[in-house]
C-alpha positions as CSV (number, residue, x, y, z in Angstrom):
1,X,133.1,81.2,84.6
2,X,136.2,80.3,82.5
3,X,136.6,81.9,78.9
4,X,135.4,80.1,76.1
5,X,137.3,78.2,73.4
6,X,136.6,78.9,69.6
7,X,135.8,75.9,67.8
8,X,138.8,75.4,65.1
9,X,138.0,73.3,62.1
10,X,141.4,71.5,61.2
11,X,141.7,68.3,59.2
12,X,143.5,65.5,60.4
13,X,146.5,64.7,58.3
14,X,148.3,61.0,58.8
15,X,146.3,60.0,62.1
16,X,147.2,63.4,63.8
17,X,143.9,65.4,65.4
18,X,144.7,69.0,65.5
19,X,142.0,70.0,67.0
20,X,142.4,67.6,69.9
21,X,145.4,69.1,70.0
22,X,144.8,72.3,70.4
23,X,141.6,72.1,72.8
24,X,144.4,70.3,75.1
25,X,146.7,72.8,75.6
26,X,143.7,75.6,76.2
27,X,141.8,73.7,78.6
28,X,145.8,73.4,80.7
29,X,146.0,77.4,79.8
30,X,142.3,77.9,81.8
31,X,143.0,75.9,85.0
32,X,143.6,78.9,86.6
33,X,141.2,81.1,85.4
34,X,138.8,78.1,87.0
35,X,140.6,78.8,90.3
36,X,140.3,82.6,90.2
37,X,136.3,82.0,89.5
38,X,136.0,79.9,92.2
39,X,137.6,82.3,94.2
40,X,135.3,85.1,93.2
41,X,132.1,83.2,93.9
42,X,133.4,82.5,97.6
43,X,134.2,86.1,98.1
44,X,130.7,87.1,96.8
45,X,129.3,84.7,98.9
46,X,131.2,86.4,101.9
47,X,130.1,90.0,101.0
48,X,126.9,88.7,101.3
49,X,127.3,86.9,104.8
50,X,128.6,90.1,105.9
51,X,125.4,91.7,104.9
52,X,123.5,89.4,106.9
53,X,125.5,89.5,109.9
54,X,125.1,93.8,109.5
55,X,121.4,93.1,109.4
56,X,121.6,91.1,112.7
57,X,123.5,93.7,114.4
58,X,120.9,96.3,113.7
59,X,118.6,94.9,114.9
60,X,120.5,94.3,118.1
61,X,121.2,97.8,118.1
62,X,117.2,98.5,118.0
63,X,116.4,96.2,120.6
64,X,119.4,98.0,122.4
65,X,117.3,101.5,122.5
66,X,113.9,100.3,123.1
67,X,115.7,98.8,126.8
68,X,117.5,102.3,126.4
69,X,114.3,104.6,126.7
70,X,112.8,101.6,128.9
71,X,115.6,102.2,131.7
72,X,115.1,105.6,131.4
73,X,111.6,105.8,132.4
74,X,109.5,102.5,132.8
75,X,107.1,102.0,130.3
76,X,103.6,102.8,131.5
77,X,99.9,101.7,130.7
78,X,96.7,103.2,131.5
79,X,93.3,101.5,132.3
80,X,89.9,103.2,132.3
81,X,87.0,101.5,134.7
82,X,84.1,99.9,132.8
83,X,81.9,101.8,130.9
84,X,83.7,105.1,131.0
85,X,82.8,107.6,128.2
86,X,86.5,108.1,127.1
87,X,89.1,105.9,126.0
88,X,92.7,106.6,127.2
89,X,96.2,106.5,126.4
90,X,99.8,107.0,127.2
91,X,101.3,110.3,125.7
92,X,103.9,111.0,127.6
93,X,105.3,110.5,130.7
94,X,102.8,110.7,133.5
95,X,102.6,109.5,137.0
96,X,101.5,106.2,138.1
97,X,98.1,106.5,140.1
98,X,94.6,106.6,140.0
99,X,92.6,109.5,139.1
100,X,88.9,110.0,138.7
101,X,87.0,111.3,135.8
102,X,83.7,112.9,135.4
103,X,82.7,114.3,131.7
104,X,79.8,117.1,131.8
105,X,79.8,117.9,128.1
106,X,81.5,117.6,125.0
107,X,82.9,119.3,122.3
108,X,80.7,120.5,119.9
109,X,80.6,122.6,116.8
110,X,78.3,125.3,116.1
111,X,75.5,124.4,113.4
112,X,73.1,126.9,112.3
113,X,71.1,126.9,109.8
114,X,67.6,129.1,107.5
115,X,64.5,128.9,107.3
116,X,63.0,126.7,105.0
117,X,62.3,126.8,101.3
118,X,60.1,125.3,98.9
119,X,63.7,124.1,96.4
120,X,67.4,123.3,96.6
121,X,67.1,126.2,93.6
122,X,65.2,128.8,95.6
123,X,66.2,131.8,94.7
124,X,67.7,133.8,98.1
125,X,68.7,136.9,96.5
126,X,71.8,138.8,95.4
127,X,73.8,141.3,97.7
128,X,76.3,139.8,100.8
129,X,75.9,136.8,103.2
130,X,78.8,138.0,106.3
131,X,80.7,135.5,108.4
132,X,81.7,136.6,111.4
133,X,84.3,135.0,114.0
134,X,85.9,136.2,116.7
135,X,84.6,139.2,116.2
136,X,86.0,139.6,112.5
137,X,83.1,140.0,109.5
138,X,84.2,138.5,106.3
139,X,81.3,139.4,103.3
140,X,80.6,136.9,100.6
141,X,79.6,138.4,97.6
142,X,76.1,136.8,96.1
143,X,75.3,137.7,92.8
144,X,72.5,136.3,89.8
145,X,75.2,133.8,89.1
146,X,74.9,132.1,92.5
147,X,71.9,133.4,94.1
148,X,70.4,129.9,94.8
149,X,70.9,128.0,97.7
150,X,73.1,125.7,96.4
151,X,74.9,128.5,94.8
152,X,75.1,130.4,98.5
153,X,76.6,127.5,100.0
154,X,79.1,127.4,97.2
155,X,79.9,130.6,97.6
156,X,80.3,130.3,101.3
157,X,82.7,127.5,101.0
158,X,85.2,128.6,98.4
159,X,85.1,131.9,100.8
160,X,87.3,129.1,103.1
161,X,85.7,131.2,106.4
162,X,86.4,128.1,108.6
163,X,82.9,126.9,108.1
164,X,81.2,124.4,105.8
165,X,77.8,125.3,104.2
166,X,75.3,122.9,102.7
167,X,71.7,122.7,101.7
168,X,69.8,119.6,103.5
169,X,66.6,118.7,102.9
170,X,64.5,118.2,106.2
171,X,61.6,116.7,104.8
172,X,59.3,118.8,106.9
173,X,56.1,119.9,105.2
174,X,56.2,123.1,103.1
175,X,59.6,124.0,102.6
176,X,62.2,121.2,103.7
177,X,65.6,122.7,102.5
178,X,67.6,124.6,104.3
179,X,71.0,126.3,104.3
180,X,73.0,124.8,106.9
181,X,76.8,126.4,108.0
182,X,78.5,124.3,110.4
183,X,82.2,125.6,111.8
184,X,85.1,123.5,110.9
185,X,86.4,122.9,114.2
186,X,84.8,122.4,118.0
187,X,85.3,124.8,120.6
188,X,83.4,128.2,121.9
189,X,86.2,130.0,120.2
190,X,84.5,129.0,117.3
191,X,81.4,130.4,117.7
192,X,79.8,132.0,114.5
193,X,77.1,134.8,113.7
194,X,75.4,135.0,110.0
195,X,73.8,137.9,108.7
196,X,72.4,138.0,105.3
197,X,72.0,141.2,103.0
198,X,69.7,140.3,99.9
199,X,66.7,141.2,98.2
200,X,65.3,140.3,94.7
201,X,64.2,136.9,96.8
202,X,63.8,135.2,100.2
203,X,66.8,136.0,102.2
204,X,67.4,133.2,104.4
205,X,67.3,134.2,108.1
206,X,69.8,132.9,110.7
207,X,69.1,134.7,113.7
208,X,65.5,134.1,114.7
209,X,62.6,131.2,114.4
210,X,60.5,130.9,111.6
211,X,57.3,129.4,111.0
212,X,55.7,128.1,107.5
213,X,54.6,128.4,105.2
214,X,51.9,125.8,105.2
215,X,51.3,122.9,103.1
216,X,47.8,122.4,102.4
217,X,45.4,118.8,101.2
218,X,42.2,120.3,101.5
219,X,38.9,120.4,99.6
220,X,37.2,122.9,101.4
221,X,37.3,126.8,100.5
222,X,38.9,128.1,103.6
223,X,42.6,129.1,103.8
224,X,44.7,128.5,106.8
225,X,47.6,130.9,107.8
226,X,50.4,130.4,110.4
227,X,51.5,133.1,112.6
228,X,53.4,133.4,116.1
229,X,56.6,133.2,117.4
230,X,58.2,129.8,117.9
231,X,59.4,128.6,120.6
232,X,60.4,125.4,120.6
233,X,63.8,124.2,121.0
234,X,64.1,122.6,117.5
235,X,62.8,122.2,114.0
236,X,59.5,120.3,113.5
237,X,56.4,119.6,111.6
238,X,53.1,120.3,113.1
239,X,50.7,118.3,111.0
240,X,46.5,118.8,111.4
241,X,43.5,116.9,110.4
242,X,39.8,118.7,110.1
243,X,37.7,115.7,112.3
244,X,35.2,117.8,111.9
245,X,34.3,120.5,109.0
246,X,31.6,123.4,108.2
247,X,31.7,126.9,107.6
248,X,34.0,129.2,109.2
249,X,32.3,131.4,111.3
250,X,28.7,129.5,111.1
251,X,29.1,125.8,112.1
252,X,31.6,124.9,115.3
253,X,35.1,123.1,113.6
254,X,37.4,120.3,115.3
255,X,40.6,120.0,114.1
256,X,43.2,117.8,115.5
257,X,47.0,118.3,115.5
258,X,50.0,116.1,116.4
259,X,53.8,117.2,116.5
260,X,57.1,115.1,115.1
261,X,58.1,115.6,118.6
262,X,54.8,114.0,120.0
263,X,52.8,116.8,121.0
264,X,48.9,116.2,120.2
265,X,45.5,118.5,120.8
266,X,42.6,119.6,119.5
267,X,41.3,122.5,118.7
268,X,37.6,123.6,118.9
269,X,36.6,126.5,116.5
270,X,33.4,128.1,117.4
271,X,30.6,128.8,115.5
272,X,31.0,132.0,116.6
273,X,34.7,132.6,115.6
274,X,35.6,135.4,113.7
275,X,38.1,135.2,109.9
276,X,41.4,135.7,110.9
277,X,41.5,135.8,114.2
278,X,44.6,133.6,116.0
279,X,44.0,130.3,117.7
280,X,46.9,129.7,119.9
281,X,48.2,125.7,119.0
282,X,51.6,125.4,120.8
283,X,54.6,126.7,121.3
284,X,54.1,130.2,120.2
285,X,52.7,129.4,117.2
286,X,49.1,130.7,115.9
287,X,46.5,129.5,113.6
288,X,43.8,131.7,111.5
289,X,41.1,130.7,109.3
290,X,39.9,132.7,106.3
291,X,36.4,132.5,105.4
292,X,34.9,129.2,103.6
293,X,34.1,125.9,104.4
294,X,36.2,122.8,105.7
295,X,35.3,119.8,105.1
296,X,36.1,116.3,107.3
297,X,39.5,115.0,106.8
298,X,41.1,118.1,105.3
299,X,44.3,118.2,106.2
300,X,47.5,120.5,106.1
301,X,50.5,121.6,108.0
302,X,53.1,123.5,109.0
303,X,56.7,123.4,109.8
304,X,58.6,125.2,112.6
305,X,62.3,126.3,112.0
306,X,64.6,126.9,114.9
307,X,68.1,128.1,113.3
308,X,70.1,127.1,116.0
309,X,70.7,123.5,115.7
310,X,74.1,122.9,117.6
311,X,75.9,125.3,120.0
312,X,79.5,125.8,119.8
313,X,81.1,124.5,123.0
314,X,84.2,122.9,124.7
315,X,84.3,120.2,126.2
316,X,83.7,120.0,130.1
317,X,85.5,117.6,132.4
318,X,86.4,117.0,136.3
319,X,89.4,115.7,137.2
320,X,88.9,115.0,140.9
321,X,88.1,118.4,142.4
322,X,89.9,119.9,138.9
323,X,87.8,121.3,136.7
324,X,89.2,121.1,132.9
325,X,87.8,123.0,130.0
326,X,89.5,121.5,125.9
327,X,88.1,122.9,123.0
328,X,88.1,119.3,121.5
329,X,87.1,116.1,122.3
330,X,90.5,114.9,122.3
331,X,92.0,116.1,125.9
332,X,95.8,116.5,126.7
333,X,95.7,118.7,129.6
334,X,93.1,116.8,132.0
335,X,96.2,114.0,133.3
336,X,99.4,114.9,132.8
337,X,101.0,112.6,130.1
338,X,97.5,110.9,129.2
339,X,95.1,111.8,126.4
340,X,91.4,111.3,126.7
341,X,89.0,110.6,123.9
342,X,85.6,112.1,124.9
343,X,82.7,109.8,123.1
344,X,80.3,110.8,126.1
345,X,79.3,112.0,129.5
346,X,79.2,110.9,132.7
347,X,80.9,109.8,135.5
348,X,82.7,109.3,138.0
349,X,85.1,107.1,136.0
350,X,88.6,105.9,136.9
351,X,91.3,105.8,135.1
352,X,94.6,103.7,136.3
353,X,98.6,104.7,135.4
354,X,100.7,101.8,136.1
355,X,103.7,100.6,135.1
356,X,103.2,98.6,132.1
357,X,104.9,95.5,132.5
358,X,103.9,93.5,128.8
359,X,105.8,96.4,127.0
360,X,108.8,96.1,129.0
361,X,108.3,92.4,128.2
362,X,108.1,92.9,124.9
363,X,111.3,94.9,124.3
364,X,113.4,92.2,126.7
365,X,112.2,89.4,124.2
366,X,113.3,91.1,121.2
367,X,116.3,91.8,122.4
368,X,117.3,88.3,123.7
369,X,115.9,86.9,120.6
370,X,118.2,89.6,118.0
371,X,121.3,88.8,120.8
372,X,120.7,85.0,120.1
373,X,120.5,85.0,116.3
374,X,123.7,87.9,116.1
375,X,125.5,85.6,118.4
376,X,124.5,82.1,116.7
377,X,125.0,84.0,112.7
378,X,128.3,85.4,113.4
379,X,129.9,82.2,115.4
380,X,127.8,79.7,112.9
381,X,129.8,81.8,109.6
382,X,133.6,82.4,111.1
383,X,134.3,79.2,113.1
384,X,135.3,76.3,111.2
385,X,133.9,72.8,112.4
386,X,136.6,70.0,112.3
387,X,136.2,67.8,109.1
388,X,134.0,69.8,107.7
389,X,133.9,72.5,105.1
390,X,135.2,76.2,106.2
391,X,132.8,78.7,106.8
392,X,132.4,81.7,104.2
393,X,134.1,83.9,106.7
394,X,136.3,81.1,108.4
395,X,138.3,82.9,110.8
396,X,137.6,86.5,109.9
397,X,139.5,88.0,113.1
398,X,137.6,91.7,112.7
399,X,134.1,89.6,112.8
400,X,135.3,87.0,115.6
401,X,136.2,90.4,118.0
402,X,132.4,91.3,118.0
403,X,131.5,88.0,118.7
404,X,133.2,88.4,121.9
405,X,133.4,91.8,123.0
406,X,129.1,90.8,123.0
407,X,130.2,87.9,124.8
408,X,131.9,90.0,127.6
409,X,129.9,92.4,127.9
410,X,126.9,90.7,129.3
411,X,128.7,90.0,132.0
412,X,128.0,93.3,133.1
413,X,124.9,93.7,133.4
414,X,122.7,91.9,136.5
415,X,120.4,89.9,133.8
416,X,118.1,88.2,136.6
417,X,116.7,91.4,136.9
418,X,115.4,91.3,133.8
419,X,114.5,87.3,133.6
420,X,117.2,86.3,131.5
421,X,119.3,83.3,132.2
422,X,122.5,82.4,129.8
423,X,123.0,78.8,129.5
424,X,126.4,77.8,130.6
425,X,127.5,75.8,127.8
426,X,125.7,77.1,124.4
427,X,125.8,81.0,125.5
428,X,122.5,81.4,124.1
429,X,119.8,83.3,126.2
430,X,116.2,82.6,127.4
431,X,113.9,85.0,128.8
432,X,111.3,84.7,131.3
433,X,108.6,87.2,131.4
434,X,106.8,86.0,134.9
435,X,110.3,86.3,136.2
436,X,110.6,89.8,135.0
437,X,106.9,90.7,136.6
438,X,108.0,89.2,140.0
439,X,111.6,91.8,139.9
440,X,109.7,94.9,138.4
441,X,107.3,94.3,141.4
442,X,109.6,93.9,144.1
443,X,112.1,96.3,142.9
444,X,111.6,98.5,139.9
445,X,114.7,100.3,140.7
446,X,116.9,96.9,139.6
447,X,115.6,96.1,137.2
448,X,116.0,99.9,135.9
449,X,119.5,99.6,136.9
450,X,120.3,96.5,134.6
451,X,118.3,98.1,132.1
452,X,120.9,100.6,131.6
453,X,124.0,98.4,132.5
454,X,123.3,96.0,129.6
455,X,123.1,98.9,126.9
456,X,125.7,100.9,127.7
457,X,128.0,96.9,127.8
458,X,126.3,95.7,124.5
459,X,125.5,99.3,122.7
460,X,129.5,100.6,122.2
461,X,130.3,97.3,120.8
462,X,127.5,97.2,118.3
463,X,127.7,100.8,117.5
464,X,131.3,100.4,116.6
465,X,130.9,97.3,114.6
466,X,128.1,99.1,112.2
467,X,129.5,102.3,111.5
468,X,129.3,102.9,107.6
469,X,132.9,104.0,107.1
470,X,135.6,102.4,109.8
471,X,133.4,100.0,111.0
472,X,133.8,96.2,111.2
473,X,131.1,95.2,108.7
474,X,131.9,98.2,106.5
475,X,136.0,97.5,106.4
476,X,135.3,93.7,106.1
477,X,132.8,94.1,103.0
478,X,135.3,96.6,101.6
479,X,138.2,94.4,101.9
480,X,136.2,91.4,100.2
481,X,135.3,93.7,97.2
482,X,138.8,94.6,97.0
483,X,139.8,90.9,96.6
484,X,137.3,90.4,94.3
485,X,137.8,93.6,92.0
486,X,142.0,92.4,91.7
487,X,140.5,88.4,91.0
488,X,138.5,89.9,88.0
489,X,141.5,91.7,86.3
490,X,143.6,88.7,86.8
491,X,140.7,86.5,85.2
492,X,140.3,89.4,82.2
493,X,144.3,88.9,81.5
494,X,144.4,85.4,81.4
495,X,141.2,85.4,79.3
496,X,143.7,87.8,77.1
497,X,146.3,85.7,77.0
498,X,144.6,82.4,76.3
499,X,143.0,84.2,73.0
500,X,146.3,85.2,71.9
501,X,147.9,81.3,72.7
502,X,144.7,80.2,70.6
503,X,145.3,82.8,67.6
504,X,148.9,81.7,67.7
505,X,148.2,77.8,67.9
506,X,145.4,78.2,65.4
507,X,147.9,79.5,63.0
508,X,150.8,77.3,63.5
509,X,148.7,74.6,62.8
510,X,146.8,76.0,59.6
511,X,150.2,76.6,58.6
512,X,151.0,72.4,59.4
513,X,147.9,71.6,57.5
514,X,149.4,73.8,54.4
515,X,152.9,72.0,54.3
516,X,151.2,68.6,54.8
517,X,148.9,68.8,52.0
518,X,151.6,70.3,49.4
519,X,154.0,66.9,50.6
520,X,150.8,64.8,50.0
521,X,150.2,66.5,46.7
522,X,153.6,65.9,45.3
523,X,153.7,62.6,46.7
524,X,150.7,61.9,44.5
525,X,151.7,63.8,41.4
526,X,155.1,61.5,41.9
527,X,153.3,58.2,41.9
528,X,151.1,58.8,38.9
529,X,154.4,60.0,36.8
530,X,156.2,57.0,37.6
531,X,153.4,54.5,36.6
532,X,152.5,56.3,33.6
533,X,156.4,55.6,32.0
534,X,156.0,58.6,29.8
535,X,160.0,60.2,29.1
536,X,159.1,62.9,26.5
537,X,157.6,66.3,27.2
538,X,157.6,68.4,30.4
539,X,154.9,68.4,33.2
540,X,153.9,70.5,35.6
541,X,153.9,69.8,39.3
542,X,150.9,70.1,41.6
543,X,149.8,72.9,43.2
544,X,151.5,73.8,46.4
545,X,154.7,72.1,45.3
546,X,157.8,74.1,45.2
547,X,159.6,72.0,42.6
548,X,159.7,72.0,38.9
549,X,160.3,68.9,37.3
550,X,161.3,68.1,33.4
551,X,162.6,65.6,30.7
């Protein structure tokens, strides 16, 4: 934008406008300052077409190495049959077949946990809880601070052992929470023992079943107590209901029992049966009776701990007649190049390697669509259309060689092998994809080929043209900031030198005004002297006058 003109304030003397004056010569003194401006907003404009046209190229250069890797090794996709406990995916670069999948286990990590207590705040006892793994014993030390079983797990965790420990509550009857340690990670190399050192309260036991204690709703005088050795295969509550009551040891006692797993019975006591003496219920556990009465509908129960809850495994897979063994569920050895998600078992399943043909698809259509937009950017902004107004980079000779060294070089490259077509006339491309099926069916090799032929035609050229310091878009941007660097310091000293015309004009004119006014004031003082007709005295002439007049 052109300097600015002060505003002057100069009277006008005998018709003559000063200011109009001088406003006239400064607006002829910033004509070309206008010019130069103009100049700079076209170069700017220019630096910023550039920057566009860079953008285009990269992402031709992109699209460029996608059909690079492409025509090195076909994309590929894999397909698992319906129903298959796994999902599957490319992970590198495996070989197109079919292979057949069977999954006998999973994963798992190991999860043991106590026996159960009566609170969360149970107190366990102080001394050492030890971890071991792999055959290495870490001791956590458990003192009065956190001898609870929340404060064990605590202690367990901040340990960082490579397993987690927290207190669940079951709800089974009598004592629901237990401490539960769970490894971090799946696999039999994972595998875990805990052994617990405590007294001063219940130390939690990790190595064997446990049974009770019992929880008790009954009115009668009798106790029960739960003995044996448990058998079962996991926690449960074994709950029983008196359907019959009278004295232990003088009237015969039903009692029925049911299981959480669905186990039911009855059990007969006899008149005859002596105070504390077992009565097998079910898996290995044992009921007594102390002395007193029960009454009908007494009821209580028991709960049946079984510490190991989860066993510590890898996962187990066929691969045709291959057996495969992965610590996780996530399986990178089974097929070469694929990874397998186990969510299941089961099987026979299939899982199909072909080559992918969408992907490939996918990378041809980006890169006839950046090669299109490049092509149509760069001819649309350097070649001027008769009678109409030049292009911001109107023939920019750097800018016009890419143009056709891309031109040229797709004349390489066999691009029916790949369903392109050029049209004849506009030089823009169109891409076919059922085209590119039918060629990648019928010979894969081809179509590999011009893969290869059209990136190393196209990729030199682009390469070139984008390189941050000789390159075209780099040289061309620099030159345009160049030009527009030198326009600014010609625009700053003419800006300079109009100020200075201004100061000079401003003063030549103040200096007009002063002479003027002193010639009008005379003129004055002369006319009202002359009417007056006085000849005697002296008088003084007005101010600004150089003359002194007397009698």
């Amino acid at each position: 934008m052109a300097g600015s003109i002060s505003n002057l304030s100069l009277s006008n003397f005998t018709g003559i406008d000063f200011n109009q004056i001088m406003q006239s010569i400064l607006l002829q003194a910033q004509i070309p300052e206008a010019q130069l401006q103009q100049q700079v907003v076209a170069d700017q404009t220019a630096i910023s077409t550039v920057g566009q046209l860079g953008g285009d190229l990269t992402s031709l250069k992109t699209a460029l190495g996608a059909l690079n890797t492409d025509a090195t090794s076909l994309p590929l996709s894999v397909q698992t049959s319906a129903g298959a406990p796994f999902s599957a995916q490319v992970s590198g670069t495996p070989l197109a077949g079919n292979y057949s999948v069977t999954v006998n286990q999973l994963a798992t990590p190991q999860v043991t946990a106590s026996q159960g207590y009566a609170s969360d705040t149970s107190v366990m006892g102080t001394g050492t809880i030890g971890i071991t793994i792999g055959g290495v014993t870490t001791n956590v030390s458990i003192t009065s601070s956190n001898d609870t079983l929340d404060g064990v797990a605590q202690a367990i965790n901040s340990a960082a052992l490579g397993v987690t420990a927290q207190v669940v509550n079951t709800g089974l009857p009598g004592a629901p929470y237990r401490l539960e340690v769970t490894s971090n990670s799946t696999g039999s190399a994972q595998a875990f023992t805990v052994s617990a050192s405590l007294s001063g309260g219940t130390s939690p036991v990790f190595n064997a079943t446990t049974i009770g204690p019992a929880a008790t709703s009954i009115t009668g005088t009798s106790t029960p107590t739960f003995g044996g050795t448990y058998t079962g295969g996991f926690s449960q509550g074994y709950y029983f209901t008196v359907t019959s009551g009278g004295t232990v040891g003088s009237n015969a006692i039903t009692i029925a029992w049911k299981s959480d797993s669905g186990e039911s019975g009855t059990i007969n006591v006899p008149s005859t049966y002596t105070a504390g003496t077992a009565i097998t219920v079910a898996d290995g556990i044992t009921l007594s009776l102390a002395a007193g009465t029960l009454n009908t509908n007494d009821k209580f129960s028991v709960a049946a701990f079984n510490p190991s809850l989860e066993t510590a495994q890898n996962a187990s897979l066929m691969v045709g007649t291959q057996a495969v063994s992965s610590a996780t569920n996530t399986v990178t050895n089974a097929i070469s190049g694929v990874t397998l998600n186990l969510s299941g078992t089961g099987g026979p399943y299939s899982v199909t390697v072909s080559q992918d043909g969408s992907t490939l698809a996918n990378d041809v259509q980006n890169f006839v669509n950046a090669y299109n937009t490049a092509m149509s950017d760069i001819q649309t902004n350097t070649q001027a259309v008769p009678n109409q107004k030049p292009p911001p980079l109107a023939a920019n000779g750097a800018l016009e060689s890419v143009y056709f060294g891309l031109q040229s070089g797709i004349g390489v490259a066999n691009l029916s092998n790949l369903g392109i077509s050029v049209d004849s006339k506009t030089g823009v491309m169109s891409f076919s994809s059922s085209s590119l099926a039918s060629e990648l069916a019928s010979n894969p090799t081809a179509v590999t080929t011009a893969l290869g032929a059209l990136y190393n035609a196209l990729n030199p050229t682009v390469t070139a043209a984008l390189d941050p310091i000789n390159g075209t878009i780099a040289t061309v941007t620099d030159s345009y900031n160049a030009q527009v660097t030198q326009l600014n310091q010609q625009i700053a000293a003419i800006q300079s030198q109009i100020t200075q015309e201004q100061n000079q004009l401003q003063a030549e004119f103040a200096q007009i005004q002063a002479e003027v006014s002193a010639e009008q004031n005379l003129a004055t003082y002369l006319s009202s002297s002359s009417g007056s007709g006085s000849s005697s005295g002296s008088s003084t002439p007005p101010p600004g006058s150089n003359l002194t007049l007397s009698a």
